[in-house]
C-alpha positions in Angstrom: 0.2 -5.3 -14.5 2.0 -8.2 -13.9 2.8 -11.2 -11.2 6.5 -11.7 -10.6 8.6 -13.4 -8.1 11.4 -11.5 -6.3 15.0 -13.1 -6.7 17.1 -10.7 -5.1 18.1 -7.4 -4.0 20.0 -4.9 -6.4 22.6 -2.8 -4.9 24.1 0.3 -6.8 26.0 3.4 -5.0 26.3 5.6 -8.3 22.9 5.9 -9.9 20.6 8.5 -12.0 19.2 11.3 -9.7 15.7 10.3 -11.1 16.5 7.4 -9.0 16.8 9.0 -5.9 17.1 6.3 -2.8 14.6 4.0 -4.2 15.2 0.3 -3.3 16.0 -2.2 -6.4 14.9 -5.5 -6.8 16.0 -8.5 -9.5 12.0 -10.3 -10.1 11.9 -13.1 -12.7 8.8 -13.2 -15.0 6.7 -16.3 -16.2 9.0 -16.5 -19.3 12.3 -16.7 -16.5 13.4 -13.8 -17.8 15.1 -11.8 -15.1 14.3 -7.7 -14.9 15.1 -4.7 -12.2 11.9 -2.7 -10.9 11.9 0.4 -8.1 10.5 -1.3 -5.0 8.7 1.8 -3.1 6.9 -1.4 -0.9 9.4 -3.4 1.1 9.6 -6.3 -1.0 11.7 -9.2 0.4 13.5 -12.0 -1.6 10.6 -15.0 -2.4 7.7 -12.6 -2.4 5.5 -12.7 -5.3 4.4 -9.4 -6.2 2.5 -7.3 -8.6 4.2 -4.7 -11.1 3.2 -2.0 -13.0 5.3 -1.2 -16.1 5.7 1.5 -18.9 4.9 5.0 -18.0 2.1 4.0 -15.6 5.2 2.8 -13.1 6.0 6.4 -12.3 2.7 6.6 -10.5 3.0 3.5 -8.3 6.4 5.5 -6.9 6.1 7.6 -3.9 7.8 10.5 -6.4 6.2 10.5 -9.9 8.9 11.7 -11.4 11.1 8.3 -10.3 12.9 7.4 -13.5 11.2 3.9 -13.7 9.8 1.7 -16.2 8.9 -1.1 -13.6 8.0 -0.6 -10.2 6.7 -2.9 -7.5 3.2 -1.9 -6.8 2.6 -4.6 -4.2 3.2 -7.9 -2.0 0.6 -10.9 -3.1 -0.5 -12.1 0.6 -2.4 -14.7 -1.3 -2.7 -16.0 -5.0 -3.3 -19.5 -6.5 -1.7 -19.6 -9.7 -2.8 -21.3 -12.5 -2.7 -24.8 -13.5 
């Protein structure tokens, strides 16, 4: 898992059907590197969430078999980052 920061909202009409209606979000790692994840949770713009990646992100959908290698598993309410 992994703490990123949402940027923005991702808006596509044609997509996969492995898809389906998820929600799709821009997040920006630690790095600044910018990457799109499934948001099953509501995320807003400015939230700093959690992610889970790889194959486990599947599970953190509502459907396992989204077609997803980064998905949103939650809003941070609280966090004190480092340093």
């Amino acid at each position: 898992m992994e703490i990123m920061q949402v940027m923005g909202r991702l808006v596509c009409t044609q997509r996969v059907d492995g898809l389906g209606h998820m929600h799709l979000r821009i997040l920006r790692n630690n790095a600044g590197k910018q990457l799109v994840a499934v948001d099953p949770v509501g995320a807003r713009e400015g939230n700093w969430v959690f992610t889970s990646s790889g194959s486990a992100a599947r599970f953190a959908c509502p459907d396992p078999n989204t077609q997803t290698d980064l998905t949103i598993g939650g809003i941070i309410d609280y966090w004190l980052p480092d340093g």
